[in-house]
N, C-alpha and C positions, 0 to 999 in steps of 0.2 A: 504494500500500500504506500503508494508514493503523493506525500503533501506538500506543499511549498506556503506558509506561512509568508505573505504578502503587507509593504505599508508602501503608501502613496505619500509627499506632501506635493500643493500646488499654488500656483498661485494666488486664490481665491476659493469662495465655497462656489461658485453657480457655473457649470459648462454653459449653461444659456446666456451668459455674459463673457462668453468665451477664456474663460480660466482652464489652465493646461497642470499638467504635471511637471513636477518642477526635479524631482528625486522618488525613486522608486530603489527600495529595497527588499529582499528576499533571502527567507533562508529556508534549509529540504529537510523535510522528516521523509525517512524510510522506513515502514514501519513501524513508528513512534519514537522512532533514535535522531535523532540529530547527524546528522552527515557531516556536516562542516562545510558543505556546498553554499552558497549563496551567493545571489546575482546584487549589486548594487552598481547605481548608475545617478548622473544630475543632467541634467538635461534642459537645453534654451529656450526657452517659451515664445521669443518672440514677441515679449508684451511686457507691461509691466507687470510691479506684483505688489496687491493689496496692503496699504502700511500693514490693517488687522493681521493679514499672515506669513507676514515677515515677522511681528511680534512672536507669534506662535514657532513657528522654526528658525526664523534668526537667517534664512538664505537670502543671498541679494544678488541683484541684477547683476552689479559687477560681477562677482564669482561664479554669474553662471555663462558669462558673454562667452568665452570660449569651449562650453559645455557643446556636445553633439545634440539634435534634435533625435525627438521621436522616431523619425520618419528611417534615420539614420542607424538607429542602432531597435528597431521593431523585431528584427528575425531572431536576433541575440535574447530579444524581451520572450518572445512567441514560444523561441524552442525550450525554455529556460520552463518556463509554466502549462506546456500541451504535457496534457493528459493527468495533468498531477487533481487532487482535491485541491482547492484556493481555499485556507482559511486566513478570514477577514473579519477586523474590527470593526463594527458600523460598514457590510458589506454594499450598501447601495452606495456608499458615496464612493468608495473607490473604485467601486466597478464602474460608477457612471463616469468616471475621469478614465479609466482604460478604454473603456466600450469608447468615448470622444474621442478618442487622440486614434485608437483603429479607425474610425467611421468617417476622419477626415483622411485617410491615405485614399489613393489613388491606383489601384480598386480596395474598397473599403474589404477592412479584415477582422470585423466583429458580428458578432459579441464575441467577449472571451468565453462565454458559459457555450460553447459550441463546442470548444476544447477542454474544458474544465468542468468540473464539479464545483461547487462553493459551500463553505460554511461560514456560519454569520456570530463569530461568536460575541457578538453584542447578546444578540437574541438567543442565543445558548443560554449567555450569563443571568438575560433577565426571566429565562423559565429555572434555574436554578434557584436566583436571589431573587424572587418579586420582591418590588418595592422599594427593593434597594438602589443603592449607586452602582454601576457598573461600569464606570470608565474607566482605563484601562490602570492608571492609576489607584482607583478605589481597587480593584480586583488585583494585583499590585500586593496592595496592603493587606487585604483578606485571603490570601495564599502563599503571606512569606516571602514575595519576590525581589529578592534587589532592585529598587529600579537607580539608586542613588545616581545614578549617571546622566537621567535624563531632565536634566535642565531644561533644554528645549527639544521641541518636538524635533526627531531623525527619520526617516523613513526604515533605515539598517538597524539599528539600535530598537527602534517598536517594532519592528519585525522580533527581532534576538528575545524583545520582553515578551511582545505576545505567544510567539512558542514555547517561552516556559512555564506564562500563565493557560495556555489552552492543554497542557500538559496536566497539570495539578490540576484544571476543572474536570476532566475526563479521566486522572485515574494514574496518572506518573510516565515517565518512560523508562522502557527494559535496561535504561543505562543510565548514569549520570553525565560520563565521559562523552567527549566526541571524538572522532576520528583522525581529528586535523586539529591544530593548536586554533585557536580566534587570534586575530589580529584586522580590524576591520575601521576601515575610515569613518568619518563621519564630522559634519561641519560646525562648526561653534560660532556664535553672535556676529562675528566677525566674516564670516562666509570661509575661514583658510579649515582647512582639512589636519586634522589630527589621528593620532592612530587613539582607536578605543581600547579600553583598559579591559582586561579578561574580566568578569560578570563571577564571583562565586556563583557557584549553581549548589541550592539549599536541598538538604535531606529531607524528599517527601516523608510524611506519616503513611503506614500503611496500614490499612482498617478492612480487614477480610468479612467478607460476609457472612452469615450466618449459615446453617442447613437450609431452615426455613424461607431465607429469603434469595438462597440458590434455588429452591425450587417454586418460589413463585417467578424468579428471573427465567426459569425452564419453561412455565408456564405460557409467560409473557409471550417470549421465543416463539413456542408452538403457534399461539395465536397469531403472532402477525406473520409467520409461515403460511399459517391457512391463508391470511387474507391476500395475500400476496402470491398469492399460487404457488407457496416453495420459492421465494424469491427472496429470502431472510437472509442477507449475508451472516450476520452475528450468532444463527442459529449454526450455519454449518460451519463457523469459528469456532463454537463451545462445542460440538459434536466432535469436531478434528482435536 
C-alpha cells in the first residue's frame, strides 16, 4: 500500500482569483513505514502573493523569481503521486490548487483523483474528535507530536508532521526508523533555505484490543463484506 502524505502552500486562498501554488511538498509511506522518499519543490507563480499569506509561510516573490513553474516541472509532480493514496489536511483546498494548476496546462491533466485515491484527514480527525479543534497543530498536541519547528507554515515540514500525526490517529507504524537519514530544506521568514533539523519521532502507546471487541471488529468486517459484494479490503487483511 503505497501513500504519499501531501502539503501545498500558495499564494492566496481563492483559484477563482487566480492564486497558484507557491511550494508543494511530499513524503511516501509504504505500507505505513516511512521510506525516506519525498518530493519537494517552490515554484513561480507569476503573480503576486497575498501580504495574509506571506504572513502565514513567510515565502516571497523575490525567492521564488528564479523558482521553475508548474508547467515545468508537472511530470516530476504526476509521477511522484500516480497511483499512491493522497493523504490531505483540509483535502478540498489543496486538491482545488492541484486540480488548477493541471486544468490550466495545455492539454489539461486533471483531476489528480483520476490517478489517486484521497484521504481527508481533517474529516478523519473530526469523526474521531467531534467538537473539537483539529488543526493540525491542535492534533499536534493531542498525539504527542513534535511540531517545535514549525514557526511558519512549510509545505515539506507539514507534510513530515502530518505523516506522523495521520500515523498515531490510525494506529502507529511497523517502525519508528526510516530508511534514509532526513535532511530536508525548507524556507524561513526571510525566503533563504535552510536545512531542517531531524524531528524526534515519539514512542507511540500501544493499546490492544480486547477478545470482545476483536470480535465485534470480525463482525463489522463481515458486514460490510456482505454489502460490498466481498469487496472488504481490511477483511481479507485480518483473514491473511
Amino acid at each position: 500500500m503505497r501513500q504519499v502524505v501531501i502539503d501545498t502552500e500558495t499564494t492566496g486562498l481563492e483559484t477563482e482569483q487566480g492564486h497558484r501554488i507557491i511550494e508543494i511538498g511530499c513524503v511516501e509511506l509504504v505500507n505505513r513505514r516511512l521510506t525516506g522518499r519525498h518530493y519537494h519543490q517552490y515554484l513561480q507563480p507569476d503573480r503576486d502573493i497575498d501580504q495574509g499569506a506571506f504572513e502565514v509561510h513567510g515565502i516571497s516573490a523575490e525567492f521564488l523569481r528564479d523558482r521553475p513553474r508548474f508547467e515545468d516541472v508537472v511530470d516530476e509532480i504526476v509521477e511522484f503521486l500516480d497511483g499512491a493514496e493522497l493523504i490531505i489536511h483540509n483535502a478540498p483546498f489543496d486538491l482545488g490548487f492541484i486540480n488548477y494548476e493541471l486544468d490550466r496546462l495545455s492539454p489539461p491533466r486533471g483531476p489528480i483523483q483520476s490517478r489517486c485515491g484521497v484521504l481527508d484527514t481533517l474529516a478523519l480527525a473530526r469523526s474521531l474528535h467531534p467538537g473539537q479543534r483539529n488543526s493540525l497543530d491542535a492534533l499536534c498536541k493531542r498525539y504527542a507530536i513534535d511540531n517545535s519547528q514549525r514557526e511558519l507554515h512549510g509545505a515539506l515540514l507539514d507534510a513530515e508532521i502530518l505523516a506522523d500525526v495521520y500515523l498515531a490517529m490510525t494506529g502507529g507504524q511497523a517502525t519508528l526508523e526510516l530508511s534514509t537519514a532526513e535532511h530536508r530544506p525548507r524556507a524561513n521568514a526571510q525566503g533563504s533555505v535552510e536545512g531542517a533539523r531531524r524531528r524526534p519521532r515519539v514512542a507511540l502507546r500501544v493499546v490492544r484490543a480486547s477478545e470482545g471487541e476483536l470480535a465485534a471488529h470480525r463482525a463489522r468486517l463481515d458486514s460490510i463484506d456482505a454489502d460490498s459484494g466481498g469487496a472488504c479490503i481490511w477483511k481479507r487483511l485480518a483473514d491473511d
